[in-house]
C-alpha positions in Angstrom: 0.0 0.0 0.0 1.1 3.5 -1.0 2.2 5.1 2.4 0.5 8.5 1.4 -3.1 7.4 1.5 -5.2 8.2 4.5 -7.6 5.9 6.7 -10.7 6.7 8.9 -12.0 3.8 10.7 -15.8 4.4 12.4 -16.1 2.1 15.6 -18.3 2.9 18.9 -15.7 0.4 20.3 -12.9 2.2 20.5 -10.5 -1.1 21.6 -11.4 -1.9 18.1 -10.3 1.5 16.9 -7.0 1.8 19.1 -5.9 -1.9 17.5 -7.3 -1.1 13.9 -5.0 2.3 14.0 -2.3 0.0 15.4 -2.1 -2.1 12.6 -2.9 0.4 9.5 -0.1 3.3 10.9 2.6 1.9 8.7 0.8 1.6 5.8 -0.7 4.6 5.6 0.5 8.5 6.0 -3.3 9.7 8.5 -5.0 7.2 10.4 -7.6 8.7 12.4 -10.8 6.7 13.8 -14.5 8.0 14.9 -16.6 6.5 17.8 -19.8 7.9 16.0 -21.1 9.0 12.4 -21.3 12.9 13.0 -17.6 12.9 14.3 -17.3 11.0 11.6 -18.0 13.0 8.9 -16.5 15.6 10.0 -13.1 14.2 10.1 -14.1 13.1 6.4 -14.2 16.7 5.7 -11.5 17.4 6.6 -9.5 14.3 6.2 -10.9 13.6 2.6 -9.9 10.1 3.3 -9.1 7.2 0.8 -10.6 4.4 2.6 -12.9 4.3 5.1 -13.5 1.4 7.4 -17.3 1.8 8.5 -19.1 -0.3 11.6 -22.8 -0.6 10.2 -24.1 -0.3 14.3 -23.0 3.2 15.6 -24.9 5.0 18.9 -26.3 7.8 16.3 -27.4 5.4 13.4 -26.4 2.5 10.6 -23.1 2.8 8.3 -25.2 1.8 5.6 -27.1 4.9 5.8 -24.3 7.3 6.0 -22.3 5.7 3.0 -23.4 8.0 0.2 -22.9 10.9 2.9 -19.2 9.9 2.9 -18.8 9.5 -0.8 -20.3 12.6 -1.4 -17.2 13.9 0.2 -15.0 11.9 -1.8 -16.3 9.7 -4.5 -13.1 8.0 -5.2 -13.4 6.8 -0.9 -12.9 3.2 -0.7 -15.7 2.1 1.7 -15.2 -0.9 4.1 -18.6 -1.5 5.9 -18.3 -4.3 8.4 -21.0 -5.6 10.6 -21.7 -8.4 12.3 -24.9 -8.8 10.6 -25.0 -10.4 6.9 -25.6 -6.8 5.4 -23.4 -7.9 2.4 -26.4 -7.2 -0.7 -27.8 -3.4 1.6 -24.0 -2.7 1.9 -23.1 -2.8 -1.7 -26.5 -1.4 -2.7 -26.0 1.1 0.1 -22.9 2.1 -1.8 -20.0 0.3 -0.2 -17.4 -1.1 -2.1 -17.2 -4.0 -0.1 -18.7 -5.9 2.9 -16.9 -7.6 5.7 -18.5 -9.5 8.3 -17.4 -10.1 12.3 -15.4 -10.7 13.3 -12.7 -8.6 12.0 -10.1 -10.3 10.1 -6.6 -7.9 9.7 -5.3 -10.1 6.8 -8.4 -10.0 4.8 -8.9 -6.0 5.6 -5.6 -5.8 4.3 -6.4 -7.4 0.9 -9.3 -5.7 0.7 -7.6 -2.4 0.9 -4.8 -3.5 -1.6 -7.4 -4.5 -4.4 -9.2 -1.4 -3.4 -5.9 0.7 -4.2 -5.7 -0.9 -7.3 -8.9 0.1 -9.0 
């Protein structure tokens, strides 16, 4: 991965966030993270990040209905929605470019990103 990209993962847990950012800060020049949607997008403003990493089930709403939000901000934004949930169909519908389900897996996040870099 191209250390110049930038990554905002979107957790309420943030022990999930803290080891997300642990494992991504190599690979990437901004990792920040978001316990809720509204932060969220706000550091997507700002941020203009090139993947996102996006729990569906957030205290203030669902990923899935925040994913053309965050595009709008960048359409070239590589969005990872995860849930625990089989959202797969709704998340790529939604908008996602991919769906993951729980638990998290780091190596297949990671290839996810990759053939996300290369599109």
């Amino acid at each position: 991965m191209e250390d110049h990209r930038s990554l905002l993962i979107v957790d309420d847990e943030e022990d999930v966030c803290l080891l997300l950012k642990r494992s991504f800060q190599r690979e990437f020049k901004t990792v920040e993270s978001a316990n809720l949607l509204e932060e969220a997008l706000l550091i997507a403003k700002r941020l203009r990040p090139d993947i996102l990493l996006l729990d569906n089930n957030l205290p203030d709403g669902l990923g899935l209905n925040f994913v053309e939000k965050f595009k709008s901000i960048n359409p070239d934004m590589y969005v990872i929605l995860f849930s625990a949930m089989d959202l797969h169909r709704e998340a790529i519908v939604a908008g996602a470019d991919i769906f993951l389900g729980k638990p998290l897996n780091l190596g297949v996040i990671r290839e996810v990103m990759q053939r996300g870099e290369s599109q």
